[in-house]
Every structure is written in structure tokens, then in C-alpha cells.
Biopython code that builds the backbone (N, CA, C, O; Angstrom):
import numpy as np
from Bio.PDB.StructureBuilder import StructureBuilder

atoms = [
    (1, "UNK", "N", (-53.322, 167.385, -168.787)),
    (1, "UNK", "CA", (-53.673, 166.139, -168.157)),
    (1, "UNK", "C", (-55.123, 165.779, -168.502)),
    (1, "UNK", "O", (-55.419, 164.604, -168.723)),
    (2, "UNK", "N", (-55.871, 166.584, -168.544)),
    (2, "UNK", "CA", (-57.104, 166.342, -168.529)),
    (2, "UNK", "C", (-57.508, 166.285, -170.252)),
    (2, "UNK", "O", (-58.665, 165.948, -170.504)),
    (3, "UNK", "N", (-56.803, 166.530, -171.147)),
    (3, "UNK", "CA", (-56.657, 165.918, -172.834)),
    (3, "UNK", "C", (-56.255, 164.729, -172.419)),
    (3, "UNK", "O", (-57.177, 163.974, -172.730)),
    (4, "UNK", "N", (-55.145, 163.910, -171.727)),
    (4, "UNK", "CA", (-55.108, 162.669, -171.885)),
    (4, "UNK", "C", (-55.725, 161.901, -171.625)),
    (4, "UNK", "O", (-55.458, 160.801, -172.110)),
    (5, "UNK", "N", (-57.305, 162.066, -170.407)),
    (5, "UNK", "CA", (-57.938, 161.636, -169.886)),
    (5, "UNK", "C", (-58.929, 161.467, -170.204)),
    (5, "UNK", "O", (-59.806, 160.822, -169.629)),
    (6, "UNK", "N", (-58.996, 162.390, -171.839)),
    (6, "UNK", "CA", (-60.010, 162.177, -172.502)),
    (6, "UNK", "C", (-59.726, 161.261, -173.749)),
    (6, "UNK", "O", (-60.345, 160.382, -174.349)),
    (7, "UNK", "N", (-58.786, 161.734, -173.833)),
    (7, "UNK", "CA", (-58.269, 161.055, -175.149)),
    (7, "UNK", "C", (-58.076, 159.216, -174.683)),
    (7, "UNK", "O", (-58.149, 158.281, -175.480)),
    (8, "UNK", "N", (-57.906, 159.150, -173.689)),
    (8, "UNK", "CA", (-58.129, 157.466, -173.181)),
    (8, "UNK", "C", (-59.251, 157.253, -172.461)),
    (8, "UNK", "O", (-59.326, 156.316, -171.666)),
    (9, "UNK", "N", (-60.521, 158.353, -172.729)),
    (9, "UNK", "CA", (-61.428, 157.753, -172.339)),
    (9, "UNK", "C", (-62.147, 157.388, -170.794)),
    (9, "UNK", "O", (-63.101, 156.647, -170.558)),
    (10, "UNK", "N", (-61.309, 158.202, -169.854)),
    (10, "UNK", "CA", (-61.285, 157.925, -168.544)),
    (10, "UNK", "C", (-62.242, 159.081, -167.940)),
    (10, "UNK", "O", (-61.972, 160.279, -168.024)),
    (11, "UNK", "N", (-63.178, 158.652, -167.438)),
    (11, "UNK", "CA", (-64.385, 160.225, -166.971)),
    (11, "UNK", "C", (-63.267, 160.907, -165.880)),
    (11, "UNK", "O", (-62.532, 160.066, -165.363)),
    (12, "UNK", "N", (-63.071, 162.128, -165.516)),
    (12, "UNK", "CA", (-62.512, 162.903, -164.844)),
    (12, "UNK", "C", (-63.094, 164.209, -164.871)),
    (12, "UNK", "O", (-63.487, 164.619, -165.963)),
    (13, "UNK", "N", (-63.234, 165.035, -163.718)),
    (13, "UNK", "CA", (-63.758, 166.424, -163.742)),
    (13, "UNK", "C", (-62.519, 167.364, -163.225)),
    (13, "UNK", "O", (-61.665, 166.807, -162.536)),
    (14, "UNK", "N", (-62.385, 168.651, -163.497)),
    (14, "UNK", "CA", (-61.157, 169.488, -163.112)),
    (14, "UNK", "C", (-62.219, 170.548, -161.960)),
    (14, "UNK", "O", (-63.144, 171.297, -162.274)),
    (15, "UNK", "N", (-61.777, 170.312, -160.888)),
    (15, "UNK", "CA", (-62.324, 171.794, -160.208)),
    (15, "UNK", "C", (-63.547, 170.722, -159.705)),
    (15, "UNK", "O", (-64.674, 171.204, -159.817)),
    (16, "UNK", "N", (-63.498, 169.635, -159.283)),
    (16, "UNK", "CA", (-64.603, 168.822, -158.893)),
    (16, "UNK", "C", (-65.262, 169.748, -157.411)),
    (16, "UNK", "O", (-64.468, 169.900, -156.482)),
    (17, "UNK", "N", (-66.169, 170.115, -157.315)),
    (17, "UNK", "CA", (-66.991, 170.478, -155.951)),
    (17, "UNK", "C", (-66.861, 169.170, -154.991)),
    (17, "UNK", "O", (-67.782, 168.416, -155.305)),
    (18, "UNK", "N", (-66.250, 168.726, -154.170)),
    (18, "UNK", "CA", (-66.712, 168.340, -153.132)),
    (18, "UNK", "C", (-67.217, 168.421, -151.522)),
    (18, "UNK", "O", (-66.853, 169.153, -150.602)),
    (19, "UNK", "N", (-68.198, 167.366, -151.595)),
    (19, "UNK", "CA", (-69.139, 167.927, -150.042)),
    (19, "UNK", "C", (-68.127, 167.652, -148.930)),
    (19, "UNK", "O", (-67.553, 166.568, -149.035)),
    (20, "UNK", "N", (-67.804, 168.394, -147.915)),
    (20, "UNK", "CA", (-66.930, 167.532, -146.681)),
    (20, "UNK", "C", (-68.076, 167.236, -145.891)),
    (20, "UNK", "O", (-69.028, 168.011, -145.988)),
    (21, "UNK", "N", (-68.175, 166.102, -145.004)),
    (21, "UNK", "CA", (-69.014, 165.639, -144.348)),
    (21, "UNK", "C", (-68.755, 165.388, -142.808)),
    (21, "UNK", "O", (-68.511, 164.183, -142.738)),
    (22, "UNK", "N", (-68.693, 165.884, -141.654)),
    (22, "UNK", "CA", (-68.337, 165.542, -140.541)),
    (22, "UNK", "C", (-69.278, 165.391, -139.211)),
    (22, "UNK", "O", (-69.561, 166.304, -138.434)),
    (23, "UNK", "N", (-69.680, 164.076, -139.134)),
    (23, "UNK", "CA", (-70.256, 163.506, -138.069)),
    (23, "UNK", "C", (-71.804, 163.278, -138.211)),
    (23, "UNK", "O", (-72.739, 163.207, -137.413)),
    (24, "UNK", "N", (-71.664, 163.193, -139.596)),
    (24, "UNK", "CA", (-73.051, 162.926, -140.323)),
    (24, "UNK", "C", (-73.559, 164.786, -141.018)),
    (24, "UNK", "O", (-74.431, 164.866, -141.884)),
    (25, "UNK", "N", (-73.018, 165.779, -140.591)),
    (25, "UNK", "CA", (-73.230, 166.899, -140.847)),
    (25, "UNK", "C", (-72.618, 167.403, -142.018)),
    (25, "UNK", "O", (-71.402, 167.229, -141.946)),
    (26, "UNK", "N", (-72.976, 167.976, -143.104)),
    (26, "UNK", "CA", (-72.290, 168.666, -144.183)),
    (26, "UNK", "C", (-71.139, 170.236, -143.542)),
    (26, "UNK", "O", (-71.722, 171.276, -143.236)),
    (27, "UNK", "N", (-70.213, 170.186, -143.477)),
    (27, "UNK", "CA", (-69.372, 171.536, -143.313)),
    (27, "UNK", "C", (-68.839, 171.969, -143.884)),
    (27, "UNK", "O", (-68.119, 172.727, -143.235)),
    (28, "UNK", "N", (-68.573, 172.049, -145.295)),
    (28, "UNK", "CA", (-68.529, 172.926, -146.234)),
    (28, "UNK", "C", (-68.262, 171.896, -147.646)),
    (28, "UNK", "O", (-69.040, 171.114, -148.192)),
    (29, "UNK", "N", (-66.932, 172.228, -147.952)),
    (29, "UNK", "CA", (-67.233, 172.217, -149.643)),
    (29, "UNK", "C", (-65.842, 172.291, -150.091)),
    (29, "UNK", "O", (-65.125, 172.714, -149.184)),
    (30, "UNK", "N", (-65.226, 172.037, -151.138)),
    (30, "UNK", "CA", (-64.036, 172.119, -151.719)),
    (30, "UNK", "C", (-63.790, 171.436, -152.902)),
    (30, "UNK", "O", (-64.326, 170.377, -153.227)),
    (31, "UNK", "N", (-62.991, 172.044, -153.524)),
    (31, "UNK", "CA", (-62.583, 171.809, -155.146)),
    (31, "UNK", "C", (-61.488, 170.919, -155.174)),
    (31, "UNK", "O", (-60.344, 171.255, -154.865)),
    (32, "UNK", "N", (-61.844, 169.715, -155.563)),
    (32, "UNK", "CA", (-60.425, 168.729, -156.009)),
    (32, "UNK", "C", (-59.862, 169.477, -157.133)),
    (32, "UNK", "O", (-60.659, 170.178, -157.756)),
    (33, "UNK", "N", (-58.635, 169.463, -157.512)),
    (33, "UNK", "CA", (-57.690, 169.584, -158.961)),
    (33, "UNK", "C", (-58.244, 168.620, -159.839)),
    (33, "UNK", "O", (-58.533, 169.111, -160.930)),
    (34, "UNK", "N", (-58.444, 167.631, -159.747)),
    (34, "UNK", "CA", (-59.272, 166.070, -160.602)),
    (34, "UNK", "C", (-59.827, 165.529, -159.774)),
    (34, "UNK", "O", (-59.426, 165.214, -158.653)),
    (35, "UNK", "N", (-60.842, 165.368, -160.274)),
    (35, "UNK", "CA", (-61.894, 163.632, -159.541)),
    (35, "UNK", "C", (-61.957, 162.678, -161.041)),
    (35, "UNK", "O", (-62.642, 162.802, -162.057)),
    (36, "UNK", "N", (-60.894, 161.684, -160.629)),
    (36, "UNK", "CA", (-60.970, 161.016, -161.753)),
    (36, "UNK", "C", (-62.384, 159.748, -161.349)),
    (36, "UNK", "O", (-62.330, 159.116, -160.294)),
    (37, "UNK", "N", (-63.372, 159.579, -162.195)),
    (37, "UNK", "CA", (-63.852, 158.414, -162.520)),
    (37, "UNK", "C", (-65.264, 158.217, -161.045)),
    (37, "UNK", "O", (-66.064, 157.281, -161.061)),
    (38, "UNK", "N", (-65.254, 159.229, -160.013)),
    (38, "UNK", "CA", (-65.470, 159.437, -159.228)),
    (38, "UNK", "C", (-65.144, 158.468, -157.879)),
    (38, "UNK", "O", (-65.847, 158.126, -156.929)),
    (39, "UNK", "N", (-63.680, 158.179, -158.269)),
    (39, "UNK", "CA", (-63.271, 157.470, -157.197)),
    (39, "UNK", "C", (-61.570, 157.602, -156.594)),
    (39, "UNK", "O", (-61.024, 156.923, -155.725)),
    (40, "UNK", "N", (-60.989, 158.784, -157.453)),
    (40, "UNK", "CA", (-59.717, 159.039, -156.842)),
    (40, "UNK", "C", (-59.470, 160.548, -157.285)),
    (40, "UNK", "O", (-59.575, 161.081, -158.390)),
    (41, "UNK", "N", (-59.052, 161.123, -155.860)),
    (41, "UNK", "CA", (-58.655, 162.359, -155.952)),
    (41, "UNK", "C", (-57.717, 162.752, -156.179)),
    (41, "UNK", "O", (-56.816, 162.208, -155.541)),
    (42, "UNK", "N", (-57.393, 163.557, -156.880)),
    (42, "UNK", "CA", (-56.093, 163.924, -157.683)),
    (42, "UNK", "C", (-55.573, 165.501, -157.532)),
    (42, "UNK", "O", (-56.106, 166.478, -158.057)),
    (43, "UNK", "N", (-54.347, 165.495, -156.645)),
    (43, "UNK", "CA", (-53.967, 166.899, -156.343)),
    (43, "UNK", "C", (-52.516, 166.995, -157.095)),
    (43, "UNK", "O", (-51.629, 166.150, -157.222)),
    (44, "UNK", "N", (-52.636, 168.648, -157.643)),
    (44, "UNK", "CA", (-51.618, 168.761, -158.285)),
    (44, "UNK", "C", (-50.634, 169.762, -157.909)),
    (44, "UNK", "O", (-51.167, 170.872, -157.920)),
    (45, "UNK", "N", (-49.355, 169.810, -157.565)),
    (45, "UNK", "CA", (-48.373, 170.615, -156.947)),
    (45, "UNK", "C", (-47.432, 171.464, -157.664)),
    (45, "UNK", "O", (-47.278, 170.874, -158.734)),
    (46, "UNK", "N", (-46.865, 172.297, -157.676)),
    (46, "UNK", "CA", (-45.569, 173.022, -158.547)),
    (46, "UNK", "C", (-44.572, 173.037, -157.408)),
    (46, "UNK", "O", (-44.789, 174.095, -156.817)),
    (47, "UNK", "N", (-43.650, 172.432, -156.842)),
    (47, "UNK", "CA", (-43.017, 172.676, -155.537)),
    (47, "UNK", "C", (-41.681, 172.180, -155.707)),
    (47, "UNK", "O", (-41.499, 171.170, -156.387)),
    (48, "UNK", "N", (-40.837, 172.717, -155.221)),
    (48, "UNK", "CA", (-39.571, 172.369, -155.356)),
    (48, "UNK", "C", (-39.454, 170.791, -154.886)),
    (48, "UNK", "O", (-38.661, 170.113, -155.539)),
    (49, "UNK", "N", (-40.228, 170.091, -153.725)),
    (49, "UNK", "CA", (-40.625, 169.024, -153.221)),
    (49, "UNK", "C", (-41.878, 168.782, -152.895)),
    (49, "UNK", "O", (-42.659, 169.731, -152.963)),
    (50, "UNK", "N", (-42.255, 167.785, -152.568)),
    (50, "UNK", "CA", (-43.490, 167.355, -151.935)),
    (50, "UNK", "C", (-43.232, 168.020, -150.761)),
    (50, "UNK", "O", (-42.081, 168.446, -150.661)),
    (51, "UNK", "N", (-44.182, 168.285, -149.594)),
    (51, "UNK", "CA", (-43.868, 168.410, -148.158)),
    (51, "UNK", "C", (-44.739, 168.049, -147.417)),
    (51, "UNK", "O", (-45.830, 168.196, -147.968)),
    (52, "UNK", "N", (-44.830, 167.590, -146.299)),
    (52, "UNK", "CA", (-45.491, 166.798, -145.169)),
    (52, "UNK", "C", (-46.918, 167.029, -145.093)),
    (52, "UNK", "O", (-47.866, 166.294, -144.815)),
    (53, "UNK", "N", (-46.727, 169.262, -145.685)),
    (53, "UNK", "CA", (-48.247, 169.439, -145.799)),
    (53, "UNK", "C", (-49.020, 169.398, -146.549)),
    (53, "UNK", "O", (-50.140, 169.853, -146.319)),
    (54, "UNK", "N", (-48.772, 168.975, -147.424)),
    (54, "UNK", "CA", (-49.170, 168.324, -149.287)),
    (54, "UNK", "C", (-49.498, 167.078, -148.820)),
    (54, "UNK", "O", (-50.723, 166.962, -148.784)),
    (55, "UNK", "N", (-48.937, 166.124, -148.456)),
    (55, "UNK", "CA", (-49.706, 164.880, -147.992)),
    (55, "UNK", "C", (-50.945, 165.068, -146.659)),
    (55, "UNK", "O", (-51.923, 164.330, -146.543)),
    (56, "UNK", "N", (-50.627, 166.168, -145.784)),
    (56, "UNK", "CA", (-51.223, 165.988, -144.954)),
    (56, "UNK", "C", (-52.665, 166.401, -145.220)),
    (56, "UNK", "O", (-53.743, 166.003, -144.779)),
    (57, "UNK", "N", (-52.248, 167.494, -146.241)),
    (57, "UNK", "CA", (-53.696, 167.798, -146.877)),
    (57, "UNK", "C", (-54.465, 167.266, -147.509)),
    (57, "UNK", "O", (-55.630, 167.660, -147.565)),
    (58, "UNK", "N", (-53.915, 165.968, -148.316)),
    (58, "UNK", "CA", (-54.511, 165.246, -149.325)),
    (58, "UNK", "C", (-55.280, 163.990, -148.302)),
    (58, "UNK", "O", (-56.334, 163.528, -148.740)),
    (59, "UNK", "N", (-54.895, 163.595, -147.317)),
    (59, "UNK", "CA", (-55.185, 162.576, -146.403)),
    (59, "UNK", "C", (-56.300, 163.376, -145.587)),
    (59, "UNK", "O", (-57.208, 162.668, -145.152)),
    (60, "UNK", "N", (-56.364, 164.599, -145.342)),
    (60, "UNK", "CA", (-57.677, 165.369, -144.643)),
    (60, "UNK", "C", (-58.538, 165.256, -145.528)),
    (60, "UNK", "O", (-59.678, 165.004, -145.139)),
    (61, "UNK", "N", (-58.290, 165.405, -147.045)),
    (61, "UNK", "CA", (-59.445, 165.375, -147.714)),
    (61, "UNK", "C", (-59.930, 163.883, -148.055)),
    (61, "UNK", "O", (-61.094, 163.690, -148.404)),
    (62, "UNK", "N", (-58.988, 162.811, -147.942)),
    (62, "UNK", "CA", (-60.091, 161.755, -147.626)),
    (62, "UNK", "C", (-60.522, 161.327, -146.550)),
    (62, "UNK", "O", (-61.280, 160.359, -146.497)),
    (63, "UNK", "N", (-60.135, 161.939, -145.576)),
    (63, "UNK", "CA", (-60.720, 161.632, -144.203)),
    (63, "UNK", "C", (-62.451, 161.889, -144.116)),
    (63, "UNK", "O", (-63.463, 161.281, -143.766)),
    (64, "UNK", "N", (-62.100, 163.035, -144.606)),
    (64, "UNK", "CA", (-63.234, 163.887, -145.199)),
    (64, "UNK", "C", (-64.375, 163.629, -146.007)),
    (64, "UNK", "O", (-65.484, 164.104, -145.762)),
    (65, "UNK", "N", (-64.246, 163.257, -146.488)),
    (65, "UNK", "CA", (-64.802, 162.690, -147.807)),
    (65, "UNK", "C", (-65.543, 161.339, -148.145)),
    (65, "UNK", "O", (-65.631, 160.481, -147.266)),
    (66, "UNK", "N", (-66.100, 161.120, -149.450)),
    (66, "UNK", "CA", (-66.704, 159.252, -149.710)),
    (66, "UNK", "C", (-65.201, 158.769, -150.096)),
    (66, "UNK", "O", (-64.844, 157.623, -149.822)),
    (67, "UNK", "N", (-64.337, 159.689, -150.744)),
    (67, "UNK", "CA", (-63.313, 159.042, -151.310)),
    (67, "UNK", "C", (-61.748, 157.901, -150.588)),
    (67, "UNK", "O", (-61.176, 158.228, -149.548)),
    (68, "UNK", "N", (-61.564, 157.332, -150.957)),
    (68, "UNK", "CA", (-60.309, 156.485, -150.367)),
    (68, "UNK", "C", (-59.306, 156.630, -151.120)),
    (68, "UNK", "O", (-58.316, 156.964, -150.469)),
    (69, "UNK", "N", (-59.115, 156.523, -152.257)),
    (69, "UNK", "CA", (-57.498, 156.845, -152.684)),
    (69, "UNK", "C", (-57.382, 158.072, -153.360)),
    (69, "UNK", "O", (-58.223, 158.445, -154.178)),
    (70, "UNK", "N", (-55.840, 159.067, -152.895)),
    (70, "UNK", "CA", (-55.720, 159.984, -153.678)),
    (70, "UNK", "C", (-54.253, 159.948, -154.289)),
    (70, "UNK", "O", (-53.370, 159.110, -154.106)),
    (71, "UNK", "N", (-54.247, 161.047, -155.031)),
    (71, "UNK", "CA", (-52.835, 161.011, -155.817)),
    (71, "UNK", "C", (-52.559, 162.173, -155.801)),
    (71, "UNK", "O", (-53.397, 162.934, -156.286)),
    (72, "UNK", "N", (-51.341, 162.731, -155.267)),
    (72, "UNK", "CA", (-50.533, 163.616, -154.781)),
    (72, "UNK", "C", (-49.479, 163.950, -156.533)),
    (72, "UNK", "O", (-48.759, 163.030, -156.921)),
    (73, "UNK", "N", (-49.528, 164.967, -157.178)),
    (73, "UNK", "CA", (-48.118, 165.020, -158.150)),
    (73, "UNK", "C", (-48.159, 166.134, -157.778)),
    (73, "UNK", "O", (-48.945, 166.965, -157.326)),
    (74, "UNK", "N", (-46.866, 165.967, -158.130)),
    (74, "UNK", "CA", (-46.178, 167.656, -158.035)),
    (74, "UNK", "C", (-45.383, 167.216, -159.296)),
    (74, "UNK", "O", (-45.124, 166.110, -159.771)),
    (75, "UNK", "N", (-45.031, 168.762, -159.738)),
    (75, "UNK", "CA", (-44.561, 168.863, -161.304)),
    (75, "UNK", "C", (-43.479, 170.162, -161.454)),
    (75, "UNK", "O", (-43.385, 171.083, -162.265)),
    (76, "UNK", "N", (-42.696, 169.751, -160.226)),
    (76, "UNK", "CA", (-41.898, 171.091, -159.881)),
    (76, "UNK", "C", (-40.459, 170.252, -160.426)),
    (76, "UNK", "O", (-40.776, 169.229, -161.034)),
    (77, "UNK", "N", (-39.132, 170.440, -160.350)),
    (77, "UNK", "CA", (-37.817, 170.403, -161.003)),
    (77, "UNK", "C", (-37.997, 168.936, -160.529)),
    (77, "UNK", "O", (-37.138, 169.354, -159.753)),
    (78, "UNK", "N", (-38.168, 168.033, -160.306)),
    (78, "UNK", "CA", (-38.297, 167.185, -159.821)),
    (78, "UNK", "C", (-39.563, 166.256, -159.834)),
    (78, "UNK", "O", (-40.126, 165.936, -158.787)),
    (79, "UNK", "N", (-39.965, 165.859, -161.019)),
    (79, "UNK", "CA", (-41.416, 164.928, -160.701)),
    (79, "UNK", "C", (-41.439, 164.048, -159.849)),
    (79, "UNK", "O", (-40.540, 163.206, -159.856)),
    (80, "UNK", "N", (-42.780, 163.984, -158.591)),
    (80, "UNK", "CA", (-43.073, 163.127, -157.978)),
    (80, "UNK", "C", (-44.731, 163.092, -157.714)),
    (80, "UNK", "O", (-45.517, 164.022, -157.537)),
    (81, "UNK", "N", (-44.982, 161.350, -157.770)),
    (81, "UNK", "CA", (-46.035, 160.791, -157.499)),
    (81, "UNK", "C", (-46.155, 159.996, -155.347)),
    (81, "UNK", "O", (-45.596, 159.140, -154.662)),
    (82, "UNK", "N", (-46.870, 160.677, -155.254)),
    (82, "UNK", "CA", (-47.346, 160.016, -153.903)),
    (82, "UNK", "C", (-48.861, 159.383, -154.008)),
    (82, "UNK", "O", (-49.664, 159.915, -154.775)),
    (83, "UNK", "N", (-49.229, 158.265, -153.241)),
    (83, "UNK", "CA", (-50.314, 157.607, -153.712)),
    (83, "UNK", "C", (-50.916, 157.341, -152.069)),
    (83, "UNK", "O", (-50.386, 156.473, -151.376)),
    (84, "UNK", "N", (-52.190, 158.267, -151.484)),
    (84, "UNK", "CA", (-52.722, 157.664, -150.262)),
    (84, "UNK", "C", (-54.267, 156.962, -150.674)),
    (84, "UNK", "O", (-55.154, 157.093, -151.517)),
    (85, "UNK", "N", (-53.937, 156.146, -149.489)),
    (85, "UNK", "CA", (-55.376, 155.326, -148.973)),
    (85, "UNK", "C", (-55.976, 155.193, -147.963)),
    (85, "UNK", "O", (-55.401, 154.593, -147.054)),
    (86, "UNK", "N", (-57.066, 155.595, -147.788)),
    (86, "UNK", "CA", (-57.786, 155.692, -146.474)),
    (86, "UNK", "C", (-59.163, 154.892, -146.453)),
    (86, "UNK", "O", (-60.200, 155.159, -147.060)),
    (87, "UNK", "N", (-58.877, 153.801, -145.561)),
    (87, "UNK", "CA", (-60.229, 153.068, -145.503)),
    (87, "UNK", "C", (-61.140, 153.969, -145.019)),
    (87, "UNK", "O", (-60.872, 154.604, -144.000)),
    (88, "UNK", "N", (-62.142, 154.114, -145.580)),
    (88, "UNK", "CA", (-62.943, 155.145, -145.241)),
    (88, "UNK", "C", (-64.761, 154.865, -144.571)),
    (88, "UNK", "O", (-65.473, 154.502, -145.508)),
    (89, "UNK", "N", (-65.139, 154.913, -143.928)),
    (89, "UNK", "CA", (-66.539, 154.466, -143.558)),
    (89, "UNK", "C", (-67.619, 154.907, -143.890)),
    (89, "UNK", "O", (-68.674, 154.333, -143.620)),
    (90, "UNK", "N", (-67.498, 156.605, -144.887)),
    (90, "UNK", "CA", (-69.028, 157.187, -145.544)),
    (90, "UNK", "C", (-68.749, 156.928, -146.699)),
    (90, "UNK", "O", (-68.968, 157.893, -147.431)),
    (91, "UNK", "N", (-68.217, 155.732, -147.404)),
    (91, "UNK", "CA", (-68.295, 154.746, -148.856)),
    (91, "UNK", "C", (-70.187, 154.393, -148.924)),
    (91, "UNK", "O", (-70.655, 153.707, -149.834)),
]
sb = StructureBuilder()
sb.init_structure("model")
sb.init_model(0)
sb.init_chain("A")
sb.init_seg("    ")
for serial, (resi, resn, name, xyz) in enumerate(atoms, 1):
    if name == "N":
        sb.init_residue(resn, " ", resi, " ")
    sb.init_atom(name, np.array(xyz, "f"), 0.0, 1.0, " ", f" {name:<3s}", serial, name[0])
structure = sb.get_structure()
């Protein structure tokens, strides 16, 4: 994924560090799968399905976060794309 992202030119980092931020306070830290472009987070799955806690996790981390949209794939017998958005207020 991250050859195609170069190969079209699109900035993306693998293993992005991000700050979590809660209530104006820094509380720790965590690695996106992709930060494409520094504006969408990109998590990647191997799972027979998506499951409730794959989204639920991806929506904590923009809760979390400067970021507002993420992208959920999983790449298990079954490809699927999920796409969240969170209006977010530390933009």
C-alpha cells in the first residue's frame, strides 16, 4: 500500500506516532498503520470481518486526536472498507 502511495505521489507515513490529547493534557501516544497526507487515519485489519471493535477503536482514535476522518480496511477473505468522521474540536 504504501508503494502505491508513493508511486501516486500522496505523502503518507506507516507507523505514524501519534499524540492523544485529553482535556488539554497529553496522555500518551500511539502508532497509526498510515497517516495519509496528515489528515486521515488509516487502520489496517486481517479478520474474517470487520467487528464493532475495529470501528470502535478507530472512532476512539479520532476522538482522540487533531484527526477527523479515518479508514478502517480489513484484508481478510472478504475485503472491506469502512469510512468514519468525527467533527472534531482540537483541529
Amino acid at each position: 500500500m504504501m508503494v502505491e502511495f508513493e508511486l501516486a505521489e500522496i505523502p503518507a507515513i506507516s507507523q505514524s506516532p501519534i499524540t492523544v490529547v485529553y482535556s488539554g493534557t497529553t496522555v500518551g501516544e500511539y502508532f497509526a498503520d498510515i497517516l495519509v497526507d496528515e489528515k486521515i487515519i488509516v487502520e489496517i485489519k486481517s479478520a474474517r470481518t470487520l467487528a464493532v471493535e475495529h470501528e470502535a477503536q478507530l472512532l476512539n482514535y479520532l476522538k482522540a486526536t487533531k484527526y477527523e476522518v479515518g479508514l478502517l480496511l480489513n484484508f481478510g477473505p472478504k475485503p472491506e472498507i469502512m469510512r468514519k468522521v468525527h467533527d472534531n474540536s482540537k483541529k
